[in-house]
C-alpha positions, -999 to +999 in steps of 0.1 A: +000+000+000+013+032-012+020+059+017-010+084-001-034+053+006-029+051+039-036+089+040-064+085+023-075+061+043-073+073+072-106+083+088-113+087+128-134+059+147-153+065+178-173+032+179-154-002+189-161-042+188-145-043+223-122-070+207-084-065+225-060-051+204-029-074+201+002-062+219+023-064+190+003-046+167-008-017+196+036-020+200+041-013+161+015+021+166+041+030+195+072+024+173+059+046+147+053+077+172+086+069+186+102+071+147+085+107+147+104+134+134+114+163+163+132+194+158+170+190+167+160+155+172+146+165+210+118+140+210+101+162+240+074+132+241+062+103+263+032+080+257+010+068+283-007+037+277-035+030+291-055-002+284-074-011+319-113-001+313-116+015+345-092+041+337-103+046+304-139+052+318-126+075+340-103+093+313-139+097+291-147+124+311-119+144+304-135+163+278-168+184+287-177+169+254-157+144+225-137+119+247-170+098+254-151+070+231-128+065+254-153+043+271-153+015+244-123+014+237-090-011+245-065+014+246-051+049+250-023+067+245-017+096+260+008+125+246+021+147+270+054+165+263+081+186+279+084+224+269+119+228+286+134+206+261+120+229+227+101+259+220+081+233+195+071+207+214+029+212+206+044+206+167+068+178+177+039+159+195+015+163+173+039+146+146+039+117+175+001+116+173+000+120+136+018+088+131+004+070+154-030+078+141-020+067+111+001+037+112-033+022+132-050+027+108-028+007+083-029-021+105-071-022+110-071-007+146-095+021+151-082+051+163-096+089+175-078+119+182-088+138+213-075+173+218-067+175+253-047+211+256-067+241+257-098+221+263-118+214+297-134+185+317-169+184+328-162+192+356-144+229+349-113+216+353-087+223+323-084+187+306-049+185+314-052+197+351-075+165+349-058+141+333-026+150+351-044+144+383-054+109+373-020+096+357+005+112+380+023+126+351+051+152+364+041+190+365+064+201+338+050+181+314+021+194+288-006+179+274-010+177+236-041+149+229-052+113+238-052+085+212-080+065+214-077+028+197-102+000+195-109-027+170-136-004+147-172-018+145-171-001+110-145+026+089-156+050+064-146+047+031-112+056+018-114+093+001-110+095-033-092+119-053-126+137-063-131+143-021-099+162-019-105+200-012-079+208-042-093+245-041-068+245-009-038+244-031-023+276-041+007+281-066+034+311-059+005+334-041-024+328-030 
């Protein structure tokens, strides 16, 4: 499969079979956000993995709204990052998530992003003030977005080249 099929592949899943997610294939979707390009080659990132389904119904309610599939599903992976190692750590995580997101996809697993930063729980709390409370994760550390993975109970069709907003694309101006 060509690396623009994946792409286009690629769509987000919220709804899960509740089938487990083999280890090796949830460890390939780790490799690939630890292969992630970084500025300077920092890698400000760390991945929490979360597979136990009390936590992950407790990490649902992270959001105020948009993390409820959280509750269905195997996994999580949470990106958190460290601003005192680069200035671009938001854009160096979010080439973690990026590649994660994608390389599930590839390999059937269902997968969701959840922005977590600048975003609040229910229960007024920022998301990452919550989150940070329930995974012990060390002050200095940020919050970027949540993974969510689960074997999908169905996937969207691939886009095709007549979906793509090709308007978008501008040639020496705009």
């Amino acid at each position: 499969m060509s690396i623009l099929s994946v792409f286009k592949q690629r769509r987000s899943v919220r709804q899960y079979t509740g089938e487990a997610i083999p280890q090796e294939l949830l460890e390939q979707v780790l490799k690939a956000g630890l292969t992630s390009a970084s500025g300077r080659a920092r890698r400000p990132w760390e991945f929490i993995v979360i597979r136990d389904p009390d936590m992950l119904a407790k990490m649902a309610k992270c959001r105020a709204g948009g993390a409820q599939m959280l509750e269905g599903a195997n996994a999580a992976i949470v990106v958190i990052a460290d601003p005192n190692k680069t200035d671009v750590w938001v854009e160096d995580a979010s080439i973690a998530m990026a590649n994660m997101h994608l390389m599930a996809d590839s390999l059937g697993i269902g997968s969701c992003w959840i922005q977590g930063r600048l975003r609040e729980a229910g229960d007024g709390r920022s998301t990452e003030t919550y989150l940070r409370e329930l995974l012990s994760y060390p002050d200095s550390y940020r919050l970027l977005a949540i993974l969510s993975l689960g074997m999908p109970q169905s996937h969207a069709p691939a886009y095709e080249d007549s979906d793509l907003p090709m308007e978008k694309i501008h040639y020496e101006k705009f």
